[in-house]
KOLDRENLUM-894476 format. One record per residue: residue number from 1; x, y, z of N, C-alpha, C in turn; residue in one letter. Coordinates in nm, 2 decimals, padded with zeros to 4 digits. Layout:
REM KOLDRENLUM-894476
num	n_c1	n_c2	n_c3	ca_c1	ca_c2	ca_c3	c_c1	c_c2	c_c3	residuo
NUM	X	Y	Z	X	Y	Z	X	Y	Z	A
...
REM end
This chain:
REM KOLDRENLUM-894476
num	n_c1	n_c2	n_c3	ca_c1	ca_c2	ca_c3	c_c1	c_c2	c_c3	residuo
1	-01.70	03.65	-01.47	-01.75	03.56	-01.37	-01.64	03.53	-01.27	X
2	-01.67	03.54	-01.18	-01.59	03.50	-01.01	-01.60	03.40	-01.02	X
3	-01.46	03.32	-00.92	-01.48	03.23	-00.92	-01.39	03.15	-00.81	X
4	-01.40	03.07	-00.74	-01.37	03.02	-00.62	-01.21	03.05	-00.54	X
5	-01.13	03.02	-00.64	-00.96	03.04	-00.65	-00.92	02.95	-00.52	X
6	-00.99	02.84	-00.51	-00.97	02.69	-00.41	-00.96	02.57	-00.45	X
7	-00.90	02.52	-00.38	-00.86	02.39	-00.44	-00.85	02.27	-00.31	X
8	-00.91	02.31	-00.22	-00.91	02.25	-00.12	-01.03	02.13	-00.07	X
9	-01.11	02.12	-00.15	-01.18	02.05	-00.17	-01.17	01.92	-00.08	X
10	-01.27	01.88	00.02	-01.19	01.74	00.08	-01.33	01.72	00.20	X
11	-01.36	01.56	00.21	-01.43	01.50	00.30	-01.37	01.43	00.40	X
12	-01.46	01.48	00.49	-01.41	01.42	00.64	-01.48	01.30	00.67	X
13	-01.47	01.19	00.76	-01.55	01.06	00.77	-01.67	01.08	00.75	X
14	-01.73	01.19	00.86	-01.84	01.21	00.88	-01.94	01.20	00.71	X
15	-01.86	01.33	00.64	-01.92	01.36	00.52	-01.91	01.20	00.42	X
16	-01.80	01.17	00.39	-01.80	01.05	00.36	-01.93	00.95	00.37	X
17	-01.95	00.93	00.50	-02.09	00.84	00.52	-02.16	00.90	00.48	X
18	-02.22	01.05	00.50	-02.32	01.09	00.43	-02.40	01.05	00.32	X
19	-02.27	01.08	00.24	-02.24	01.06	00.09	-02.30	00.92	00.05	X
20	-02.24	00.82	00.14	-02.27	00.71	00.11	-02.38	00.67	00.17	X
21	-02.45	00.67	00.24	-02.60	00.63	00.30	-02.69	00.70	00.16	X
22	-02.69	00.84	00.16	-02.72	00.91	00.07	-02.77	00.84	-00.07	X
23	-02.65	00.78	-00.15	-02.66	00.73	-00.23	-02.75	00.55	-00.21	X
24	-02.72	00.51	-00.09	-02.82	00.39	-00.05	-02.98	00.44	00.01	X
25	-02.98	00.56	-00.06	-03.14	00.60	00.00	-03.20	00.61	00.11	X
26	-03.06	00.62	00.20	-03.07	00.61	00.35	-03.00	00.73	00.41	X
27	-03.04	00.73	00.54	-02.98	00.87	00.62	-02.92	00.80	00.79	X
28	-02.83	00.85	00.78	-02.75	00.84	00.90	-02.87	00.86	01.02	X
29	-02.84	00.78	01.14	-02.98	00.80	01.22	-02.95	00.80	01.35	X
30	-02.82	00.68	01.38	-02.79	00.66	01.47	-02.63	00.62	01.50	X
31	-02.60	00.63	01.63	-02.47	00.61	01.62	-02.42	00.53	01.58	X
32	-02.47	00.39	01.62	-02.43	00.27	01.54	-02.41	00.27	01.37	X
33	-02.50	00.35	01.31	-02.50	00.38	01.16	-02.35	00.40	01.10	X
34	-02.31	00.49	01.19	-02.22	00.55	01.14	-02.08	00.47	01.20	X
35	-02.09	00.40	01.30	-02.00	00.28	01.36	-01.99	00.20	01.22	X
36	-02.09	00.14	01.19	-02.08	00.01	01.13	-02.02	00.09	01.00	X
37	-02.04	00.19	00.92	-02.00	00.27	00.82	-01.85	00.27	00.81	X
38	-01.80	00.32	00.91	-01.65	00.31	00.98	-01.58	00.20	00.96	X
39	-01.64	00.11	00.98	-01.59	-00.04	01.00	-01.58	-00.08	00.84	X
40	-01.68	-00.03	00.74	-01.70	-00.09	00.63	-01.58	-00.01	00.56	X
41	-01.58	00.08	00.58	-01.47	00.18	00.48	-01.34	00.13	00.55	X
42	-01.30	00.10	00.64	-01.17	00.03	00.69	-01.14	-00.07	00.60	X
43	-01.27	-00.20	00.59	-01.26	-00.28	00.53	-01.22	-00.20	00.41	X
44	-01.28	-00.18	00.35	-01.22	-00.16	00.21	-01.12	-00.10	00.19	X
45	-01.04	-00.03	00.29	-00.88	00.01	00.28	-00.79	-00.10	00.26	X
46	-00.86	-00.21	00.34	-00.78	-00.39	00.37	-00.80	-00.42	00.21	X
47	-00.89	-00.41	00.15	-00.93	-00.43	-00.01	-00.87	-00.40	-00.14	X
48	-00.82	-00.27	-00.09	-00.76	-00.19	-00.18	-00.58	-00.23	-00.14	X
49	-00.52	-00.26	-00.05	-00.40	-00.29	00.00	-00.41	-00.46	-00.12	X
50	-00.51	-00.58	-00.11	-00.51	-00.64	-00.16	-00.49	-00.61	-00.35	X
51	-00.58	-00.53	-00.36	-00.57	-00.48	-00.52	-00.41	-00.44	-00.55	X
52	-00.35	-00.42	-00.51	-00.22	-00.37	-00.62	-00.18	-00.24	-00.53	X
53	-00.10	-00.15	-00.63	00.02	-00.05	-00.59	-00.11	00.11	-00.59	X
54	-00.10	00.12	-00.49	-00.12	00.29	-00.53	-00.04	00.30	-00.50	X
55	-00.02	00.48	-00.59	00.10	00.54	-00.54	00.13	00.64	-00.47	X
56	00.02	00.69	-00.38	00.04	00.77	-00.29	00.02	00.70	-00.17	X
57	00.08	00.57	-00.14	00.12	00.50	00.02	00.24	00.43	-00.01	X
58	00.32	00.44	-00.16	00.43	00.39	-00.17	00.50	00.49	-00.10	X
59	00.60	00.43	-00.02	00.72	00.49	00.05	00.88	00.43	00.05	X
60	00.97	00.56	00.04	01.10	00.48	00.08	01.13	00.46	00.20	X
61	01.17	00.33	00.23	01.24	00.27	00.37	01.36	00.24	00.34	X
62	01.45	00.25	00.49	01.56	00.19	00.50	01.62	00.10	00.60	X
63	01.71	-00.01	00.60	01.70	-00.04	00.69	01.85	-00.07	00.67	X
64	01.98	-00.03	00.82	02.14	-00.04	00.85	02.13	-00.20	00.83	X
65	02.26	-00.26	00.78	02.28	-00.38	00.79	02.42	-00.38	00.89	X
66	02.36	-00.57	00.93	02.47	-00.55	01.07	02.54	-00.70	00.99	X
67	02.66	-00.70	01.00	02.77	-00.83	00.97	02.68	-00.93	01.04	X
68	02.69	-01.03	00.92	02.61	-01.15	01.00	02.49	-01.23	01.07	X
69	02.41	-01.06	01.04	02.29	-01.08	01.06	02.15	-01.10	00.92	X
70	02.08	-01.19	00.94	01.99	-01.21	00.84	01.90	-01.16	00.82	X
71	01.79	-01.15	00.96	01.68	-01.12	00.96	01.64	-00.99	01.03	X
72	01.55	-00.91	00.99	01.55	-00.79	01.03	01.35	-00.78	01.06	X
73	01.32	-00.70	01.14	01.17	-00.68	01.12	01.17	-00.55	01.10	X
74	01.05	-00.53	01.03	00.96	-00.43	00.97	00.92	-00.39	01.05	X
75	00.83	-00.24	01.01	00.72	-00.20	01.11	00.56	-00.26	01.03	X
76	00.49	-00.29	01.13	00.36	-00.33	01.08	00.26	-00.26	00.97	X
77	00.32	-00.14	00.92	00.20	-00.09	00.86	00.32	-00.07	00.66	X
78	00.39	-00.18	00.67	00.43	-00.25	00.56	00.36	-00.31	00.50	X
79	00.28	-00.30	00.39	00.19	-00.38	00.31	00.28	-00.51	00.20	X
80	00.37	-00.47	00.13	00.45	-00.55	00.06	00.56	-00.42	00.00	X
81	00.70	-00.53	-00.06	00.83	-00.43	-00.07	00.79	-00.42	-00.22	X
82	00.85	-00.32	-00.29	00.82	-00.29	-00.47	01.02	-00.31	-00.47	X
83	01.10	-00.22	-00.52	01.24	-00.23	-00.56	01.33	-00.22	-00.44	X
84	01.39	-00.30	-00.45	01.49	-00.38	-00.36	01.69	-00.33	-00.36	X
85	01.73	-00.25	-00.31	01.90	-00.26	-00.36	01.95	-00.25	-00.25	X
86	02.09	-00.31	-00.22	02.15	-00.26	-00.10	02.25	-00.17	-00.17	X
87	02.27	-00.06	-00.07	02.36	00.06	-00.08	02.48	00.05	-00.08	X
88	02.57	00.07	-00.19	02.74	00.05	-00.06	02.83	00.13	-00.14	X
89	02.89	00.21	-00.07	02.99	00.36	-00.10	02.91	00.41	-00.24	X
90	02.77	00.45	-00.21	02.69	00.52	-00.26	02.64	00.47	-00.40	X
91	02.67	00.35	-00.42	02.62	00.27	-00.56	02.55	00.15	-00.51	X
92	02.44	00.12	-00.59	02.29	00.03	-00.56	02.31	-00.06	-00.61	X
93	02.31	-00.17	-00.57	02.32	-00.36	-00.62	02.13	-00.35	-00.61	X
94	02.08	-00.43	-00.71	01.96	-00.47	-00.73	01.96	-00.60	-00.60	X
95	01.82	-00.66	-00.54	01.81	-00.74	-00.47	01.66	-00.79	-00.49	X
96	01.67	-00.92	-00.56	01.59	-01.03	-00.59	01.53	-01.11	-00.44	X
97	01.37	-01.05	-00.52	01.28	-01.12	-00.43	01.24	-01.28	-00.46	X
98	01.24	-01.36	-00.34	01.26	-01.46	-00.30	01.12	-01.53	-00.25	X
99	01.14	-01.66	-00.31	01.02	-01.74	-00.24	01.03	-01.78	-00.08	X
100	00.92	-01.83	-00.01	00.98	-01.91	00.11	01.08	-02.02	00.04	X
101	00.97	-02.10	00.03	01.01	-02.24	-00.07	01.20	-02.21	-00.12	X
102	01.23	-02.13	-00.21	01.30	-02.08	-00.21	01.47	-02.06	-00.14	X
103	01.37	-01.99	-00.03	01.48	-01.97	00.05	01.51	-02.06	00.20	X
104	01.39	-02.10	00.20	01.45	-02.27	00.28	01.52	-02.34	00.19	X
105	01.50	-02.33	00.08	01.60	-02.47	00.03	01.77	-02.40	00.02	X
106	01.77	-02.30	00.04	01.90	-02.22	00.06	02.02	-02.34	00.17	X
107	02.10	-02.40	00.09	02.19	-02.48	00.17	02.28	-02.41	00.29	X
108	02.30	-02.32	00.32	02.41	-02.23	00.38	02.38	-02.12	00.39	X
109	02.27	-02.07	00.47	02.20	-01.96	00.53	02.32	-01.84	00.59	X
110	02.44	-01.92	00.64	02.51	-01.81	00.68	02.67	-01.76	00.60	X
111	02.62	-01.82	00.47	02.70	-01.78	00.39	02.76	-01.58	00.37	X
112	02.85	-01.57	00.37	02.86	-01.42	00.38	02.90	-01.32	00.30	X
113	02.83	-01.26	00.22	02.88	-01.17	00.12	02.75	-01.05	00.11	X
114	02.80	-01.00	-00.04	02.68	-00.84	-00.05	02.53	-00.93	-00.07	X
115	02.43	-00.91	00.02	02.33	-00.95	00.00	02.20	-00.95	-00.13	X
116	02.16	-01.07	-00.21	02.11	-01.03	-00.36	02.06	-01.09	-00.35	X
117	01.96	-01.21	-00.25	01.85	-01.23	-00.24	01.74	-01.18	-00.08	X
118	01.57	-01.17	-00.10	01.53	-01.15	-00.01	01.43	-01.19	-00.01	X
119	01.36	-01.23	00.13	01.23	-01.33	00.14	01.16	-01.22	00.26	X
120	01.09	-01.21	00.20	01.01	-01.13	00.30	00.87	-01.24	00.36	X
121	00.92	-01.21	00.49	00.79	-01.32	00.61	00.67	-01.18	00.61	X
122	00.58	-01.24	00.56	00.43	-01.13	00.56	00.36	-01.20	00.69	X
123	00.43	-01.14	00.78	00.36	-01.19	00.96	00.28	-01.06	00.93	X
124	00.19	-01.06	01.06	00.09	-00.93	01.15	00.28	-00.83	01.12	X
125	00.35	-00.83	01.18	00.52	-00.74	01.13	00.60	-00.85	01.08	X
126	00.56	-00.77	00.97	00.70	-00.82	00.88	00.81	-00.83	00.89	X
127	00.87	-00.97	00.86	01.01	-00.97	00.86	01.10	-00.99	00.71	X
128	01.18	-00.93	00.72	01.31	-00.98	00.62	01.35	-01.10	00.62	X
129	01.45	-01.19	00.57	01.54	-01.26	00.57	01.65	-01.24	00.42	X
130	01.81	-01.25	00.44	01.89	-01.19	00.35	01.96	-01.30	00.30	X
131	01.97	-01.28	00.17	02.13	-01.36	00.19	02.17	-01.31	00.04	X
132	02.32	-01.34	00.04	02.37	-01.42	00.16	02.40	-01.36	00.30	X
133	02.46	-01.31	00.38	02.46	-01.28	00.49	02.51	-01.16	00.52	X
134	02.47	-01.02	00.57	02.60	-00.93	00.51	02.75	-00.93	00.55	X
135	02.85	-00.90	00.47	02.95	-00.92	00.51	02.99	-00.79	00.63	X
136	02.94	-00.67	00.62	03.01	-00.58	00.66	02.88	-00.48	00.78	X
137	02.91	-00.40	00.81	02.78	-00.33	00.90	02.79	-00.16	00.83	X
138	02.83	-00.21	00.71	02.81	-00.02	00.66	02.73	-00.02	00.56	X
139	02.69	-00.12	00.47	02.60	-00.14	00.34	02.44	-00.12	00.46	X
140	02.34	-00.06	00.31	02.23	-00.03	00.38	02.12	-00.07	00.27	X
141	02.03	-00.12	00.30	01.90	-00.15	00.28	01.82	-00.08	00.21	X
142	01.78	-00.03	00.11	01.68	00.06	00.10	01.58	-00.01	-00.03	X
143	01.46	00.06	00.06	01.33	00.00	-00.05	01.23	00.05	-00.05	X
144	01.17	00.04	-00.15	01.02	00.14	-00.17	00.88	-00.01	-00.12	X
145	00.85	00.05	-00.05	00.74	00.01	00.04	00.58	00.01	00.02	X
146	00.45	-00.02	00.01	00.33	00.00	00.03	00.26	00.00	00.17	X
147	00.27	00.15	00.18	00.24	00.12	00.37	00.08	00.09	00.35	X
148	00.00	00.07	00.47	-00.10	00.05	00.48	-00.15	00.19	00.51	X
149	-00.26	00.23	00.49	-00.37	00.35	00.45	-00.42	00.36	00.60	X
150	-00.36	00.46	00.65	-00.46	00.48	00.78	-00.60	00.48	00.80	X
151	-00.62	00.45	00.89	-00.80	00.41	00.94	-00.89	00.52	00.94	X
152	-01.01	00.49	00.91	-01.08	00.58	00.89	-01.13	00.55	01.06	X
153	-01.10	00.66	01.17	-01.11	00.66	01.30	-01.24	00.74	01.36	X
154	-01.19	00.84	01.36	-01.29	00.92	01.39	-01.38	01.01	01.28	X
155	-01.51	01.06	01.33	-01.60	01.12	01.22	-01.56	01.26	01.17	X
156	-01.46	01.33	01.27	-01.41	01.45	01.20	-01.22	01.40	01.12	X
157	-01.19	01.27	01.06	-01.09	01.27	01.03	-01.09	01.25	00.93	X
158	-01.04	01.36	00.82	-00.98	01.35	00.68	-00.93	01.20	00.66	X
159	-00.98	01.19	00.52	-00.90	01.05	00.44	-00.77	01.06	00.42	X
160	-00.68	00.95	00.42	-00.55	00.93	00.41	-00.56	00.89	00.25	X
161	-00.62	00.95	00.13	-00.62	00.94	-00.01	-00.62	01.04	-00.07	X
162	-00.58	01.07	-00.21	-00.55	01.22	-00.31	-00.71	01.20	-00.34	X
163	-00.71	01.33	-00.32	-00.83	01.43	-00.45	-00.87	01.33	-00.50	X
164	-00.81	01.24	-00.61	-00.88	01.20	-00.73	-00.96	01.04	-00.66	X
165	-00.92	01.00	-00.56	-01.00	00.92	-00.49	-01.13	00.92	-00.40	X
166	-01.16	01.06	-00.41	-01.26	01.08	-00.35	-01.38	00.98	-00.42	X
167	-01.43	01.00	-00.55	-01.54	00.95	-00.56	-01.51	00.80	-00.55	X
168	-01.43	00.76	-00.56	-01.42	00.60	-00.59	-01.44	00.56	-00.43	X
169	-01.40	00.65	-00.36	-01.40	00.62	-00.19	-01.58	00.64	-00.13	X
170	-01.62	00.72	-00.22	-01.77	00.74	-00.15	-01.83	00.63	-00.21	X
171	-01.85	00.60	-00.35	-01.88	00.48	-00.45	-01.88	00.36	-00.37	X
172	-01.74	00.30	-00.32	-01.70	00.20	-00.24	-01.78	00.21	-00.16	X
173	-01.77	00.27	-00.06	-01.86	00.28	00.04	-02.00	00.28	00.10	X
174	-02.06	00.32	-00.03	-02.20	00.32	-00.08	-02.24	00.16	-00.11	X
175	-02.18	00.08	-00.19	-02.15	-00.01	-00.23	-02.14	-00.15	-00.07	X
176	-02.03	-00.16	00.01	-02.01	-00.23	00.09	-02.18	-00.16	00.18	X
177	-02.20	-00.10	00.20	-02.34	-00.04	00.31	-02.45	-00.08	00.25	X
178	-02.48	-00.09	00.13	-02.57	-00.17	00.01	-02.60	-00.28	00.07	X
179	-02.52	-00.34	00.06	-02.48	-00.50	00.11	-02.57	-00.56	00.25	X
180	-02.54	-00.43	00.27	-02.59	-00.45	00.49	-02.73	-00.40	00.51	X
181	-02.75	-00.32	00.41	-02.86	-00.21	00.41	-02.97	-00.17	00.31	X
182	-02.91	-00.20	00.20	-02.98	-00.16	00.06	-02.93	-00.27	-00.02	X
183	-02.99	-00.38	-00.03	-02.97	-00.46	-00.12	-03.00	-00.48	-00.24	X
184	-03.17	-00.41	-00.24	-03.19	-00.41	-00.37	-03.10	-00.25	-00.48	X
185	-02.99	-00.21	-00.42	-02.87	-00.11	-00.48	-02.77	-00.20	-00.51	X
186	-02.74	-00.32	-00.45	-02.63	-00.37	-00.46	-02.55	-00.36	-00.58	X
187	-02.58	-00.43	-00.71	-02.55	-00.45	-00.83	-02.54	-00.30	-00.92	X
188	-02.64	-00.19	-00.87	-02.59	-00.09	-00.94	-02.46	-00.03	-00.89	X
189	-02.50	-00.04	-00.73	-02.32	00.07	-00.68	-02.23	-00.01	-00.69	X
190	-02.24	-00.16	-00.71	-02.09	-00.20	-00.73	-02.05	-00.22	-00.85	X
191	-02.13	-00.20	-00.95	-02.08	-00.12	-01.10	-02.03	-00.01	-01.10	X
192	-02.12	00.09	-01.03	-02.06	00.23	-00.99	-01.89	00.23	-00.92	X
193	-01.92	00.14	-00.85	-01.80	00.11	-00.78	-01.66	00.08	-00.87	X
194	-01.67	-00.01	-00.94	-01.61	-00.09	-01.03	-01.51	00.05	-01.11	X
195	-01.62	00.09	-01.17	-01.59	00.20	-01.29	-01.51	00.31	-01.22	X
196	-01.52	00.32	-01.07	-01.47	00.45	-00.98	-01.30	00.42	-00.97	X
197	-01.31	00.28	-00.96	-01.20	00.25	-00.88	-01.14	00.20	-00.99	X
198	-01.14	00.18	-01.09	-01.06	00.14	-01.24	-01.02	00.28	-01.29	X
199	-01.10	00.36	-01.30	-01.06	00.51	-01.33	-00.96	00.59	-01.24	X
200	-00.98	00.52	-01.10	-00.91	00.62	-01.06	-00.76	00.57	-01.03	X
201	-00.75	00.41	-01.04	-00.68	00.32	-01.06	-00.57	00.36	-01.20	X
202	-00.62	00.36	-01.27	-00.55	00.40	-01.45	-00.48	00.56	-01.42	X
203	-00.54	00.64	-01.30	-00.46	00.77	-01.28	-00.38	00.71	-01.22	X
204	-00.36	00.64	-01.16	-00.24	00.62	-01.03	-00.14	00.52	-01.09	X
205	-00.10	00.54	-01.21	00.03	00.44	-01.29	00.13	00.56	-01.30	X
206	00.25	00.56	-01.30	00.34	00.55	-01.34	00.32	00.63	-01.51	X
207	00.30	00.74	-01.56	00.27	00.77	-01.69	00.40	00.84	-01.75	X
208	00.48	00.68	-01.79	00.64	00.72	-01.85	00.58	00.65	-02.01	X
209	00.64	00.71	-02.12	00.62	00.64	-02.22	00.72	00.48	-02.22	X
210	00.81	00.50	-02.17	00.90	00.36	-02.18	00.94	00.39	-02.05	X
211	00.94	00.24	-02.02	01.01	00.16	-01.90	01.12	00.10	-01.89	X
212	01.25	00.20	-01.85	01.35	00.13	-01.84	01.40	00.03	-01.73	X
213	01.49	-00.07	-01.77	01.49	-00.16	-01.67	01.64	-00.21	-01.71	X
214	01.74	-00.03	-01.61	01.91	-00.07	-01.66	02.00	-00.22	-01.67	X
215	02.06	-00.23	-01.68	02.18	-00.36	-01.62	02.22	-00.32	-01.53	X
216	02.23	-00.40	-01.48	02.32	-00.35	-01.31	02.47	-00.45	-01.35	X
217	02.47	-00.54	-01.46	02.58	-00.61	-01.43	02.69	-00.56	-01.42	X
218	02.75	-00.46	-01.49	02.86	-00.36	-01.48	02.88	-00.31	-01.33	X
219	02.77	-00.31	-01.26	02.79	-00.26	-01.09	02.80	-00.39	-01.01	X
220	02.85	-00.51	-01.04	02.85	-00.64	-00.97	02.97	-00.65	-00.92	X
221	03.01	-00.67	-00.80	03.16	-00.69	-00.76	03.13	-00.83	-00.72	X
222	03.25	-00.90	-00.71	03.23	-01.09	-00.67	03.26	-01.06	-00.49	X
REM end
């Protein structure tokens, strides 16, 4: 038996809604259909940024430190920071995330040394704030990031998700258009939904038997 020898497998917006009307016992008809469709699947990218860590929009960032300065901005498609160290002559200090609350009550903002606390401002762009303050302009910043999931824009534009999110992506989608369109589906596709996005959720951990979590104290200089 023959057999395909592909692996390329993949939906574009367009097909996406299909899928999803499809499943609400409806058919794409008009432009607006597929507008409003667009709009819904975005939302749920905003949805899924609120749910927790995937791991294929975690990224490493870095960012130079300058003597004396505190606050640095982000680029806007920073969802929240995951592990935190500053760099210096090639060895990683850990860097503790910080409340506001926190770090206003910080008596001496411009206190100056290797920086080991951080408060991240979740503006429209994000900002940093450090301390204590860095002392020098050669230590560097680096952190693993959750960027935001690009938009679902146009009807010929591939998803910014792995393979294994396809169905949970059509599911969802089917699901939010329910809502607008097929109501009496509601409660089944967002079961469907539920079960799509917990499964596909349980692929996207981290599958280490043990979690180490070193000392850094031996790497602490005063």
């Amino acid at each position: 038996m023959a057999t395909s020898n592909s692996r390329d497998f993949d939906l574009d917006v367009a097909e996406l809604v299909e899928e999803a009307y499809e499943r609400c016992g409806l058919q794409v008809k008009t432009g607006y259909d597929a507008k409003t469709a667009r709009r819904s699947l975005n939302l749920m990218f905003a949805d899924w940024a609120n749910r927790g860590i995937n791991l294929w929009t975690v990224q490493l960032g870095t960012q130079a430190l300058t003597a004396g300065t505190t606050e640095y901005t982000l680029t806007s498609d920073v969802v929240d920071l995951l592990e935190i160290v500053v760099r210096r002559d090639n060895t990683d200090f850990q860097v503790q995330r910080i409340s506001r609350s926190d770090y206003q009550n910080l008596p001496n903002k411009t206190t100056s040394g290797r920086p080991s606390s951080l408060y991240l401002d979740k503006q429209i762009t994000p900002k940093i704030n450090l301390w204590p303050a860095p002392e020098n302009s050669t230590d560097v910043l680096r952190y693993y990031f959750i960027q935001r999931i690009q938009d679902a824009d146009a009807a010929v534009n591939n998803m910014d998700a792995p393979f294994r999110f396809l169905p949970c992506m059509a599911a969802g989608l089917a699901y939010y258009l329910s809502v607008k369109k097929a109501p009496d589906r509601v409660q089944l596709l967002k079961t469907i939904y539920e079960e799509e996005f917990q499964r596909a959720s349980d692929m996207d951990q981290d599958r280490v038997p043990t979690r180490l979590t070193p000392s850094l104290d031996y790497l602490r200089v005063n």
